[in-house]
C-alpha angles and dihedrals in degrees: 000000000000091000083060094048083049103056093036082057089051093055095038079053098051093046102048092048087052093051083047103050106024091072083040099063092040097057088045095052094048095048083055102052089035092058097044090065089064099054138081130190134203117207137190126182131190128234080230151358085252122130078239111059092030089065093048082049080064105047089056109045086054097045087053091045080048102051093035106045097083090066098022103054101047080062108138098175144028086239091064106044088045085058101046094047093054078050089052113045101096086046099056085044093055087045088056097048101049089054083048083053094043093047091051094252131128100197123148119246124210122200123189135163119201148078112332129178119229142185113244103280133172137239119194103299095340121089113201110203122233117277135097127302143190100259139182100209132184120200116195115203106312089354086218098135130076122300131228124217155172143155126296099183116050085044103243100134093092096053113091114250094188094059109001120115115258091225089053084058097043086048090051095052089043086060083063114027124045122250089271096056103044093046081056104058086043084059093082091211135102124227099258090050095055098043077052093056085040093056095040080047086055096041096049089053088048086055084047102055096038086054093058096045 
C-alpha cells in the first residue's frame, strides 16, 4: 500500500512540475522573440587586438556616431531607422574608409546590414540575452579584434555610456518597448537560467515533503 501511495505521489509530482514549467517556457520564449524585433545594433569590430587597431576601432565608431546622429537619433520607429541604415550603408563605409586614409591604413571595410547571433552582453544596466539580432555591423580588415557596440534602435548610441545616468537609458527604452519587455532586460538572466532556479525551486520543496513523510 505505501508503495502504491509512493508511486501515485511521484506521478501527481511530475505532473504537476510539467503543467508548471511547459507554459513557462512558452511565454519566455516568446517574450524573448517578441522584444528582439524591436531592437537594432550597431556593431564595430576591429582588424586585432592590437592597441592599434583597437584605437583606429574607435576613430571610426565615433566619426560614424558623429556623422550619423543628426538623422539616427530623431528616430521614432524601427521602420525608420531600418530605412535610414540600408540608405546609408555606402555612406558609413565610405566614413570608415576615409578615417582608415587619414590615419595612414589601407585596410578594407565591410558594411552589412541583417540578423546576427550574439553571446549575452550588457549594456549599462541593461543586459541583452544571447540570439540573433538585426545588426548594422562594420568589419574592419580581417574584423578579428573586439567589437564595439550599442544600440541603434532604440536610439542609445548616441547616450553616453561613460557618463550618462542608467535611469536616462531604462525611460528611453520604455518609450519603445512596453513595461514586459523592458523588466525583462533589467532581470539579468536568461531564460534557461531562470526555468533552472525554477526546477531546483520545484525539487527542494519535493526533498522537503518526502522528509517529512
Amino acid at each position: 500500500m505505501k508503495y502504491r501511495k509512493l508511486i501515485l505521489s511521484l506521478v501527481l509530482l511530475i505532473i504537476s512540475i510539467v503543467y508548471i514549467i511547459h507554459p513557462y517556457i512558452i511565454d519566455k520564449d516568446t517574450h524573448v522573440d517578441g522584444y528582439k524585433d524591436k531592437v537594432i545594433r550597431f556593431h564595430v569590430k576591429a582588424n586585432s587586438d592590437t592597441e592599434e587597431d583597437q584605437a583606429l576601432k574607435l576613430k571610426i565608431r565615433d566619426e560614424i556616431l558623429k556623422e550619423t546622429k543628426t538623422q539616427f537619433e530623431g528616430s521614432e520607429s524601427i521602420e525608420d531607422t531600418r530605412t535610414m541604415v540600408e540608405a546609408n550603408l555606402n555612406n558609413i563605409k565610405s566614413i570608415a574608409q576615409e578615417v582608415i586614409a587619414r590615419e595612414g591604413k589601407d585596410f578594407s571595410v565591410d558594411v552589412s546590414f541583417g540578423q546576427k547571433s550574439f553571446p549575452t552582453r550588457k549594456y549599462g544596466n541593461i543586459t541583452f540575452p544571447s540570439g540573433e539580432y538585426e545588426t548594422l555591423q562594420v568589419n574592419i580588415g580581417e574584423g578579428q579584434g573586439k567589437n564595439w557596440w550599442c544600440v541603434m534602435f532604440p536610439p542609445l548610441c548616441f547616450v553616453d555610456m561613460g557618463h550618462g545616468n542608467a535611469n536616462n537609458i531604462e525611460q528611453d527604452l520604455k518609450e519603445t518597448l512596453n513595461e514586459d519587455d523592458v523588466d525583462f532586460l533589467l532581470s539579468d538572466k536568461e531564460p534557461s537560467i531562470v526555468l533552472k532556479s525554477k526546477i531546483m525551486e520545484m525539487l527542494e520543496k519535493t526533498k522537503t515533503y518526502f522528509a517529512k513523510n
